[in-house]
N, C-alpha and C positions, 0 to 999 in steps of 0.2 A: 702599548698596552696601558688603559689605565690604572688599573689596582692589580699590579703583577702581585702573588701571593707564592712564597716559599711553600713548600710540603706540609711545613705548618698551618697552613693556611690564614697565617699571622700576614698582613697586609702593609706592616711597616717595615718587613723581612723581604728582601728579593732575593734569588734564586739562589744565590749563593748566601744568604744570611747574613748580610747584611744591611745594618739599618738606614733606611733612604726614605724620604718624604713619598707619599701616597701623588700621585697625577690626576689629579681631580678634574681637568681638564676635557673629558670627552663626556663628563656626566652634565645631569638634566640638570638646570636652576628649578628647584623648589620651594617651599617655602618648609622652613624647618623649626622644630621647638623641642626644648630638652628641662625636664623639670626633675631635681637633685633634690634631696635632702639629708641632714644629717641632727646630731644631739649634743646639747654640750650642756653633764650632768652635774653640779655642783649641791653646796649647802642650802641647804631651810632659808638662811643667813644670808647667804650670796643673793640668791634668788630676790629676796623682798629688798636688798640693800637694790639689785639693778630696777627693778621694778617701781621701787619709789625714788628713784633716780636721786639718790645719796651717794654715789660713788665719788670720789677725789678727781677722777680724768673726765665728767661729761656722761652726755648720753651714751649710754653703753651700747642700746639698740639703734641709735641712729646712726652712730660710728660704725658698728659693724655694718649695717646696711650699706649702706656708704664704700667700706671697705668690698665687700662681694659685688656689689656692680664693678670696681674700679677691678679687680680681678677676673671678672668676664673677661673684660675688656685688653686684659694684657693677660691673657692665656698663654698666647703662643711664644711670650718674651718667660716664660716658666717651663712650658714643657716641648723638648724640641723638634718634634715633627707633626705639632698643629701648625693648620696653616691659620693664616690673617682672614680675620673675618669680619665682616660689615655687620656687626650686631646692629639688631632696629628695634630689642627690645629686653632689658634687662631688668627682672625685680625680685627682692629679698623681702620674704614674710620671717618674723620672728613672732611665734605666737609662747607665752608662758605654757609649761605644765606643771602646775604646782603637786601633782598627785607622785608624780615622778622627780619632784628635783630639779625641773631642767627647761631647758628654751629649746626648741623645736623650730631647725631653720629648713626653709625650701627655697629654692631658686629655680625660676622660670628664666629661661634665654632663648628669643627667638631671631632668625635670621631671614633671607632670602639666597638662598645660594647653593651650590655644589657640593656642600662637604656640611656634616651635622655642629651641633653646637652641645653633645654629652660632657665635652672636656671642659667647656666654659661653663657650665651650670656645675658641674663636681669641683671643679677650681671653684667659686662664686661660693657654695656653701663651705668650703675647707676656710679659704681666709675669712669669711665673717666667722664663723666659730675660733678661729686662730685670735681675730681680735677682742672677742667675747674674753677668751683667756686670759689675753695681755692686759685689758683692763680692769680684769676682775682679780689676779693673781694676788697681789698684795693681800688680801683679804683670803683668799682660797685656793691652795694651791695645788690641791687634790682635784679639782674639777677635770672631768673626762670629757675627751670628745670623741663623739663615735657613731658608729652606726650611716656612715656617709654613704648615699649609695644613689645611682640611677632612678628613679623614678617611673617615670613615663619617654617617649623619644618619639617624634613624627618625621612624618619627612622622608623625603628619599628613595632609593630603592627597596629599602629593607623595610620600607612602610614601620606602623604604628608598634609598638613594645611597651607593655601596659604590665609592670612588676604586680605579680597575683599575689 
């Protein structure tokens, strides 16, 4: 059975409850894409200091960037019953919102394969926001991150899921 599903109908549950990697094996190869976003709200201060790229450690925006592809990409070495995945296409927008405070990250991950890529795109925008922190801390250490959440998802049986 591929996706045995406990009473739960929780998918990483098998009958007895406990937790066992999903069998991705009897499903279709399609072509899959998961686009994430999250916020990470700091000072007036913070904000123009990343912005005019004044910070002590570096580009803040291209580190983070940087940092969310490389986290796609080692998903499954973070959360333990993804599998490995041949990503063919990983990218980080960090757009300013100076009305709110805050940098506004999304991540796009696209694959070809068996199994979706929601976990690599929510991974992907967690640690770019995580290193937004790390760099910016000394300076602000109030800054929140939040708001992380699915997006869009294609692909698969469960087809297209488009957050209203």
């Amino acid at each position: 059975m591929s996706e045995e599903r406990n009473e739960s109908g929780l998918s990483h549950l098998d009958s007895a409850g406990h937790a066992h990697m999903v069998d991705v094996g009897a499903k279709a190869t399609t072509q899959r894409e998961a686009i994430a976003c999250g916020v990470v709200t700091m000072r007036p201060e913070t904000l123009d200091l990343i912005l005019g790229g004044g910070t002590a450690k570096g580009d803040v925006l291209a580190v983070a960037r940087v940092a969310g592809i490389m986290a796609a990409k080692r998903t499954p070495e973070l959360i333990p019953l993804c599998h490995t995945l041949l990503l063919t296409h990983v990218s980080i927008e960090i757009a300013p919102d100076r009305q709110a405070n805050a940098l506004r990250i999304e991540a796009t991950v696209r694959t070809t394969g068996q199994t979706g890529v929601e976990m690599e795109a929510l991974t992907a925008v967690s640690v770019a926001a995580l290193t937004i922190y790390d760099m910016c801390k000394a300076v602000d250490r109030a800054m929140r991150i939040g708001d992380i959440r699915l997006v869009e998802k294609r692909g698969g049986r469960s087809g297209a899921y488009v957050l209203s």
